[in-house]
C-alpha positions as CSV (number, residue, x, y, z in Angstrom):
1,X,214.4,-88.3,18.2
2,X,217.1,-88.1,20.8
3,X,214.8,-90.9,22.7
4,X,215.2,-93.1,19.7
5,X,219.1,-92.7,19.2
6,X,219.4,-93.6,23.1
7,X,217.1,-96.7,22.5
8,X,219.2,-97.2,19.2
9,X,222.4,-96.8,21.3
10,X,221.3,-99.5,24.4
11,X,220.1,-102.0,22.1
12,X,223.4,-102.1,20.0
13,X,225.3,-102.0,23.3
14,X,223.5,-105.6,24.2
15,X,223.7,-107.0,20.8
16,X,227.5,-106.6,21.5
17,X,227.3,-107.9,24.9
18,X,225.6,-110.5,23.3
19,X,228.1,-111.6,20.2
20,X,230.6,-111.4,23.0
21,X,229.5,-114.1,25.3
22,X,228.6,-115.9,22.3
23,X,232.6,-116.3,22.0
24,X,232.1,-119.0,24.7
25,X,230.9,-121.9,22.3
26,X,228.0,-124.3,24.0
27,X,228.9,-127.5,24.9
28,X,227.2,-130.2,27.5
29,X,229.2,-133.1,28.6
30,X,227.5,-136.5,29.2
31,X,228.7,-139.2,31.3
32,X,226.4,-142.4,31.9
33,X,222.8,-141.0,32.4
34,X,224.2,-137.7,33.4
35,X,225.0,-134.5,31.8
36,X,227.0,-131.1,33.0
37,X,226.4,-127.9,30.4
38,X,229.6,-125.7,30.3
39,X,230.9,-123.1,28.0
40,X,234.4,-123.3,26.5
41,X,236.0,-120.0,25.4
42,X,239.2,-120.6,22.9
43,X,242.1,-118.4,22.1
44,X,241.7,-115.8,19.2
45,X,244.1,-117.3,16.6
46,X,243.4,-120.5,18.1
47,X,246.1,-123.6,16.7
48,X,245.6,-126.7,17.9
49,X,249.3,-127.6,17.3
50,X,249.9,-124.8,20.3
51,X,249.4,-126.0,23.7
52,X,247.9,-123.1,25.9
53,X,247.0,-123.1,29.4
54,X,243.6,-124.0,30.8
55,X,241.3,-121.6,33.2
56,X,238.7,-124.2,34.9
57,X,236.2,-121.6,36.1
58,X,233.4,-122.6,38.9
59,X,230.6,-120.4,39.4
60,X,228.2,-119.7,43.0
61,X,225.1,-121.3,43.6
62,X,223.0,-118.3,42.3
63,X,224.2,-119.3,38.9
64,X,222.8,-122.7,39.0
65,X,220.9,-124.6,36.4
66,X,220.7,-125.5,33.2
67,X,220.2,-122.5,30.6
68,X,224.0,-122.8,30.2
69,X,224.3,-119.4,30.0
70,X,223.9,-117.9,34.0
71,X,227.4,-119.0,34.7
72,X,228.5,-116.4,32.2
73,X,227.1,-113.7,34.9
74,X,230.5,-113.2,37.1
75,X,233.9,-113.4,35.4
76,X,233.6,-114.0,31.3
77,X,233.9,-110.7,30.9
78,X,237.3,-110.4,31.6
79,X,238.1,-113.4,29.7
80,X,236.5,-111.8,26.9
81,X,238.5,-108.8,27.5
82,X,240.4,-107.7,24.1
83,X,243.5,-107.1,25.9
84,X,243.1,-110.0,28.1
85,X,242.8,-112.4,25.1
86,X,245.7,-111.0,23.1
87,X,248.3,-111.4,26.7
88,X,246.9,-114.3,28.2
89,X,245.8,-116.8,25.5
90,X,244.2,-119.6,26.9
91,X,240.9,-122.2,27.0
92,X,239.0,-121.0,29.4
93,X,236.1,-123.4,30.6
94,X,232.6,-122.9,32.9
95,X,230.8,-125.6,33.7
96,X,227.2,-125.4,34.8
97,X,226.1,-126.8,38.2
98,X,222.7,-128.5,37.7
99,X,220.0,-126.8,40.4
100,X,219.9,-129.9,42.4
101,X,223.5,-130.1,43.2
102,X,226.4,-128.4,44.4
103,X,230.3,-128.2,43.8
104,X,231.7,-128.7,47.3
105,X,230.4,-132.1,49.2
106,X,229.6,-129.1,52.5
107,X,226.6,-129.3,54.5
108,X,225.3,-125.8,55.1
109,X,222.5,-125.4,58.1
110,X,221.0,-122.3,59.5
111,X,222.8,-121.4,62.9
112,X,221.3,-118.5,64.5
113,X,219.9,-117.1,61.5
114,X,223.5,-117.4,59.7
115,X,225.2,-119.6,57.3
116,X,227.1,-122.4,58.9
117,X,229.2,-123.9,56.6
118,X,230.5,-127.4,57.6
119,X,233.0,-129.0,55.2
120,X,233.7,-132.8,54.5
121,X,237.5,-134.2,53.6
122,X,236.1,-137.6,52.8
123,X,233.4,-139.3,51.0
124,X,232.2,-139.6,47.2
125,X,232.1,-136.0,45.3
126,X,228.9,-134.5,44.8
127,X,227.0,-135.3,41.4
128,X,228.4,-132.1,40.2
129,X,232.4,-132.5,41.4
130,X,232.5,-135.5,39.6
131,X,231.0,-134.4,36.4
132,X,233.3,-131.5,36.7
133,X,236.6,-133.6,37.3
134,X,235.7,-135.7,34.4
135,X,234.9,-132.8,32.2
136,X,238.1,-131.6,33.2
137,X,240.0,-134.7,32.2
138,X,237.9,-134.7,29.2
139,X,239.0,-131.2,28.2
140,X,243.2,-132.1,29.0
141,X,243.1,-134.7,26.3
142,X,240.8,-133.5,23.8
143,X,242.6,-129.5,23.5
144,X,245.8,-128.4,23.1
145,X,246.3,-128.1,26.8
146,X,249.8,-127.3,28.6
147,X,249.6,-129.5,31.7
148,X,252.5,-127.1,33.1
149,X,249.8,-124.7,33.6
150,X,246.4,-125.7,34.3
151,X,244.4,-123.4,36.8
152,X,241.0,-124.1,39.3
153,X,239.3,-120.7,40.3
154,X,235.9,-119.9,41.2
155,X,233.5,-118.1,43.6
156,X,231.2,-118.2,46.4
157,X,229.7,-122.4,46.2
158,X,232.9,-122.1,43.4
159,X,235.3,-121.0,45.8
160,X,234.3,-123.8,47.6
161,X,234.5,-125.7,44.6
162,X,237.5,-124.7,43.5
163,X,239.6,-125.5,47.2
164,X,237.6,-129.1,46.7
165,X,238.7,-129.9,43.1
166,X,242.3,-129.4,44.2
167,X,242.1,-131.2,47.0
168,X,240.7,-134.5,44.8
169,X,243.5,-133.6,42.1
170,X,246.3,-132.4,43.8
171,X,249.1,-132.8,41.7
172,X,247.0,-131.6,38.8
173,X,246.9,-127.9,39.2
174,X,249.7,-125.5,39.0
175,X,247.4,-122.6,40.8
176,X,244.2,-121.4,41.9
177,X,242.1,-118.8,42.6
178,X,238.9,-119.2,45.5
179,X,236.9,-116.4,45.7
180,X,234.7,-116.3,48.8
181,X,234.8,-120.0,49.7
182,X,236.4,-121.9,52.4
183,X,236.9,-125.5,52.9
184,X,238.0,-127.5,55.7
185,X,241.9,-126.4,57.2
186,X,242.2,-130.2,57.7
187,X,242.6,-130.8,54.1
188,X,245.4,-128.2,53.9
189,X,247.9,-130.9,53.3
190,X,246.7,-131.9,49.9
191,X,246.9,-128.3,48.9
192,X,250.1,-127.3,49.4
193,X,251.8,-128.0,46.3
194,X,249.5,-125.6,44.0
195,X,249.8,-121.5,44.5
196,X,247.0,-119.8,45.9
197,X,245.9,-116.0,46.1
198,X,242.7,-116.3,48.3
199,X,240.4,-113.3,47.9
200,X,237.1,-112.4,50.5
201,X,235.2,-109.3,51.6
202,X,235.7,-108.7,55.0
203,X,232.1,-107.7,55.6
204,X,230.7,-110.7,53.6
205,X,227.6,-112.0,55.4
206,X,226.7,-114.5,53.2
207,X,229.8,-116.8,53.2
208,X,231.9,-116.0,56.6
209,X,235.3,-114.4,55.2
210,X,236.9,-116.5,58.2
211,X,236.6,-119.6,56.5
212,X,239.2,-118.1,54.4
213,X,240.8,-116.8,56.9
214,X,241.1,-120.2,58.2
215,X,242.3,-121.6,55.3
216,X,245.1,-119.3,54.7
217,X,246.0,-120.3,58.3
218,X,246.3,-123.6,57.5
219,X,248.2,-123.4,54.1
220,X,250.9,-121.3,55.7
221,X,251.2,-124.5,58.1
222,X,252.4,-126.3,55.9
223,X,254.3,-124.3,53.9
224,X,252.2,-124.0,50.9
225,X,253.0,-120.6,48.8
226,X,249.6,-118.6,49.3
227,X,248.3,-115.1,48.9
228,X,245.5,-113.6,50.7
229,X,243.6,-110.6,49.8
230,X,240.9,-109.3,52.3
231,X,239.0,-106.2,51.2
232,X,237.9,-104.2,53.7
233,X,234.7,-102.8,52.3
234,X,233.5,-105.7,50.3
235,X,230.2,-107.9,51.2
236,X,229.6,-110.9,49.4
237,X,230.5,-109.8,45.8
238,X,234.3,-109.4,46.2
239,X,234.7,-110.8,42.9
240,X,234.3,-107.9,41.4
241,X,237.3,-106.5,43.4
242,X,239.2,-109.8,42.5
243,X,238.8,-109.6,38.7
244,X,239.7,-105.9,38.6
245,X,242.8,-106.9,40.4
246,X,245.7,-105.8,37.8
247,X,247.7,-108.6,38.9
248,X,245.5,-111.1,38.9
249,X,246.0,-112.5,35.2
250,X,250.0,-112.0,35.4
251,X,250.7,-113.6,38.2
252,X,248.3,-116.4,37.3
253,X,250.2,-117.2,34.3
254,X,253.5,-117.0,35.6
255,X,253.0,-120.5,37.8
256,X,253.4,-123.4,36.3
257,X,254.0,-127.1,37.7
């Protein structure tokens, strides 16, 4: 009997985990003979005669695909987060990177059984990028959005991502978030007029936390307002240290364009 209730208990703990995510309506965006899958999260009370800010979420590569549910894995939940929805309204978006493709236009090659991660500042965006930027424009003029307040975050391949999506829209943003990414400092200049709080684990061996490191370096050089948060202990998964930050969400919404 007490094996039952437990079972009972577990499987009405996932039907609620469940409903949740389901909060994040389905959605795929098509452009020519392409199409990008991506969630769309709206404020409780939602009115479209309000304008609200807009979270552009991009997930890693593990997340990859197109079930159009696996970007859900890192960071919904605290955009589902009760509390979190009544203090910060806002759309909150997560695009889908197909399998075959990648956020940031980076070549990564094996160097001594490492990651090397070698950025480019020019050239066409991936496949991905641009079905991001356009869902992006897309999303500005078909919601309620503030365009004061429009913010780029994302981890690992969307931390990447999210340093890249600034660069090709730099007066866009009003902040953003990278999360174990990196890009190349070169492109630094075109950054410098959103805020940043970089985050990385300092024993990440998947994605080097001194391509952060680096890129810190470089927005200071010019000036750009940045934060940089190295945790000492993390590995790869220092998002889950980023989204428990208790400052995260307030200082995010404080800066606006």
């Amino acid at each position: 009997m007490k094996k039952y209730f437990l079972l009972m208990i577990l499987a009405l703990s996932q039907l609620v985990h469940a409903q949740d995510k389901s909060l994040f309506q389905k959605k795929q965006f098509i452009l020519g003979n392409d199409t990008l899958l991506y969630r769309i999260l709206l404020p409780e009370n939602y009115d479209a005669n309000q304008k609200y800010p807009l979270i552009f979420f991009l997930h890693g590569a593990g997340e990859r695909g197109n079930d159009n549910e696996a970007q859900l894995v890192h960071g919904a939940k605290l955009f589902l987060d009760s509390t979190v929805r009544k203090n910060f309204p806002a759309i909150v978006v997560f695009p889908q990177c197909p399998q075959n493709s990648y956020w940031s236009n980076v070549d990564v090659k094996l160097e001594n059984n490492k990651r090397a991660f070698y950025f480019k500042t020019d050239g066409e965006p991936t496949v991905a990028m641009k079905l991001a930027q356009e869902l992006l424009y897309s999303i500005i003029k078909t919601y309620p959005v503030n365009k004061r307040k429009i913010y780029a975050g994302g981890l690992s391949m969307g931390g990447m991502g999210t340093f890249e999506i600034v660069r090709r829209n730099p007066k866009l943003f009003a902040a953003a978030f990278p999360i174990c990414g990196g890009a190349n400092p070169e492109s630094a200049p075109n950054l410098k007029n959103v805020k940043w709080w970089v985050f990385h684990g300092a024993k990440d061996d998947v994605v080097p936390p001194f391509l952060s490191e680096k890129m810190v370096e470089a927005l200071k050089g010019v000036k750009a307002n940045v934060k940089f948060t190295l945790y000492p202990d993390a590995n790869h998964n220092s998002w889950d240290a980023a989204f428990a930050e208790p400052a995260l969400l307030p200082w995010l919404f404080a800066q606006k364009k």
